[in-house]
C-alpha positions, 0 to 999 in steps of 0.5 A: 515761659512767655513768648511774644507770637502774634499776641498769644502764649506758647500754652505748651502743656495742654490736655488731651482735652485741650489739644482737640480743642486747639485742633478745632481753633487752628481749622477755623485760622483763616476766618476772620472771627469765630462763629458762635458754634466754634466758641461753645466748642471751646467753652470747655478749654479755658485756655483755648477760649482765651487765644480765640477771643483775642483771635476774632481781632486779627487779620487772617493769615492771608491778609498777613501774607498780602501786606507782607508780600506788599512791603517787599515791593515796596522796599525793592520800590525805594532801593534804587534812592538811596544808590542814586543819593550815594553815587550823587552825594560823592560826586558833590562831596569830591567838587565842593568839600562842603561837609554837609555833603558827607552826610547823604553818602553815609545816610544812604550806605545804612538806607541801603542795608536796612531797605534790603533787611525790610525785604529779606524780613518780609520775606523771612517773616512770610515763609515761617508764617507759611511754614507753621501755620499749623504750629501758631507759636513756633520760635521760629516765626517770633524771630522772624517776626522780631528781626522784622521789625527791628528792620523797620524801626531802622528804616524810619530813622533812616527816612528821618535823614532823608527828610533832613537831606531832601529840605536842606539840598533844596532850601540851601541849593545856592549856598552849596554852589556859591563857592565854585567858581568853574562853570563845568564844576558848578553844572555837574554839582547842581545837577548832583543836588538835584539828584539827591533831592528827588532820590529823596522824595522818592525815598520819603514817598516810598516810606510812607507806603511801608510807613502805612503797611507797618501800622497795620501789621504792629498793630497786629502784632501787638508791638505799635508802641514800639513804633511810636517810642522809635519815632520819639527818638527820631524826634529827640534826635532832631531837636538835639540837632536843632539846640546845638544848631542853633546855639554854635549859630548863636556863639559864633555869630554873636561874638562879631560886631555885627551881631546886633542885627541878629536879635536873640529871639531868632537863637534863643527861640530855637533853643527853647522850642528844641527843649520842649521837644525834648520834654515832649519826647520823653512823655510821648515815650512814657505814654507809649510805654504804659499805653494809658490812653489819656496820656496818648491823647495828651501826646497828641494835643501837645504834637499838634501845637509843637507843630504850629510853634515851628512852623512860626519859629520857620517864618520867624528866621525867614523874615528876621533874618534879612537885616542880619545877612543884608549886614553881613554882605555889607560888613564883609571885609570887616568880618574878613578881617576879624575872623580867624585864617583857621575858622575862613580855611574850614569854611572853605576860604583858602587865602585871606590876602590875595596881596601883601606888602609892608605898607597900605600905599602899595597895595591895589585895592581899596582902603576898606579892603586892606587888612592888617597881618598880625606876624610873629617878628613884630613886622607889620604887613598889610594885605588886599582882603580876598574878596571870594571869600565875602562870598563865602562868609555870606554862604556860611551866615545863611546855610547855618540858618537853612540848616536850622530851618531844615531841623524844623521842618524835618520836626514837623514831618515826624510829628505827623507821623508820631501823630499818625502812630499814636492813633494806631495806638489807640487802635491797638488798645481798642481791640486787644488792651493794653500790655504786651512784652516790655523787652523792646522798650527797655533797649529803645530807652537805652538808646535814647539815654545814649543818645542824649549823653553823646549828644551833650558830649558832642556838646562840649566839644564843639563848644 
């Protein structure tokens, strides 16, 4: 049977021969290469000759130990983040009702438990490589090892949400604060979001330390393209988000009589570049997955110039949006009075009228603010539109946009660093080849098959 333990094989059945042979090998463990006296020992030993060749390529056990013992640091380094973000995320949930705020509270619940899985992982890891140092291929070190890893692939997908957070907490700040009309409410909320913002840059810094020590151990355990296929998904999770979006923006936004001043480059765009994202993703995966090293470099143009095309889309939405919300404030009380009392109650817009009558003379307020009330027996009333919620419409119509934005940018940042692992990749391949276990790789292909089908689901329904 094959198991997967630091690149070699459990050669369990060996020889009397081959046994002083590995006893000769596991003496020299901590030399960083085999001296030429030690490989004419092992000549003999065919099996043995083939573990020490690929010996001479890895780190010492000690140098395993310091990285390890450094990434528990680290992780206890970036556990009071996502706290911080948990408690200040309620708080700014329970003030303003804003659905996105949900989201770092949740996000944070997970960062926690996979933060404190990385530790206990390194340190689990640590103490079985300590344990069997004289016992190289020992299961329990390979368990260690797995859930080790699996620990870090979750932690990069949480640190993709915190990426996504910390930009639209700071792009979309005014939006958030817009609404809330008590100064008090409104001074704890925007102290709230700048706590969840710096939370997160710590987070985001704090990851790109682990990020660095994590390459440096795949690499050594033979499993960086593991690595690279979890940030494709973390991609692909990205651009789904920016497709969809960017296509509810598009469909709502479109049906108002305003909508010829939000030219359809802006949507259609985002919706384009969301599906090559998405091709990308699935050849970064495939070349990940057979470790071909012209597909990888491929990878990498392609990652490149993806990263360029959202930066321009960015600036795109930043300068050919500003006649469509300049319309939007001017056009308010027609939007007003279109929009239906359900979709103005989600947004956060409590009371359309403010005053009702049965005729326009009675009403307070000027002509273009009165609006027509649709009711059931037939009776015309008239009503004085509320004019807080022109605010709200004008919130609504730039968070959306600040949310695409925040996918963008959020794109780019893991582009960097699937940029970052597939040359790890490389590395990989230059010292040991290419293979290795597939096991993982399946079960990552099964989650970006779910992922797309619940994605399409979710799809649907909003739509």
């Amino acid at each position: 049977m094959e198991i997967k333990q630091r690149g070699m094989k459990n050669y369990s059945n060996f020889t009397d021969e081959d046994e002083k042979g590995e006893n000769q090998l596991k003496q020299s463990i901590e030399m960083p290469q085999m001296t030429e006296a030690q490989n004419n020992l092992l000549k003999p030993f065919p099996s043995i000759s083939r573990i020490s060749e690929r010996h001479t390529n890895r780190m010492t056990i000690k140098e395993e130990e310091k990285i390890l013992n450094r990434l528990q640091i680290a992780a206890i380094g970036i556990l009071f983040a996502p706290v911080i973000v948990l408690i200040a995320g309620v708080m700014a949930f329970h003030h303003t009702n804003k659905y996105f705020l949900m989201f770092p509270p949740f996000v944070s619940l997970i960062g926690i438990c996979a933060t404190l899985c990385v530790y206990f992982g390194a340190k689990y890891t640590k103490e079985s490589l300590t344990k069997h140092i004289k016992m190289l291929t020992q299961w329990n070190n390979i368990v260690a090892q797995d859930f080790f890893t699996n620990s870090l692939y979750i932690l990069h997908l949480v640190a993709s949400c915190f990426f996504y957070i910390g930009i639209v907490s700071v792009i979309s700040h005014q939006n958030l604060l817009e609404s809330i009309k008590d100064p008090d409410i409104s001074w704890k909320v925007k102290w709230a979001l700048y706590f969840i913002s710096g939370a997160s840059l710590k987070y985001i810094i704090g990851y790109i330390y682990i990020f660095y020590l994590s390459c440096k151990l795949s690499i050594d355990y033979e499993n960086i393209h593991n690595y690279v296929q979890v940030i494709q998904i973390s991609i692909l999770i990205s651009a789904i988000g920016l497709i969809l979006c960017t296509g509810i923006y598009w469909l709502y936004w479109h049906a108002l009589d305003i909508s010829e001043n939000l030219a359809p480059i802006i949507t259609h765009s985002g919706i384009i570049l969301g599906i090559i994202l998405l091709i990308y993703t699935q050849f970064s995966f495939f070349a990940a997955y057979k470790e071909h090293i012209s597909l990888i470099i491929l990878s990498q143009i392609i990652s490149v110039i993806l990263f360029i095309f959202l930066w321009l889309y960015c600036m795109l939405i930043v300068f050919a949006t500003k006649d469509f919300q300049a319309s939007v404030s001017t056009n308010c009380y027609q939007l007003l009075n279109i929009m239906q009392d359900k979709h103005l109650n989600y947004l956060g817009c409590k009371e359309k009228y403010i005053e009702i009558e049965s005729s326009k003379d009675k009403l307070k307020c000027d002509e273009d603010q009165i609006g027509k009330i649709d009711e059931n027996d037939g009776e015309e009333k008239y009503g004085c539109l509320n004019s807080d919620c022109c605010e709200i419409i004008r919130s609504a119509a730039s968070a959306g946009l600040d949310y695409i934005i925040g996918f963008c940018i959020t794109g780019q940042i893991l582009l960097v660093f699937a940029l970052e692992c597939s040359r790890n990749l490389l590395k990989k391949i230059e010292r040991f080849g290419s293979g290795g276990e597939r096991v993982m790789d399946k079960r990552l292909f099964g989650v970006t098959i779910a992922t797309l089908l619940i994605s399409c689901a979710i799809g649907f329904a909003l739509r």
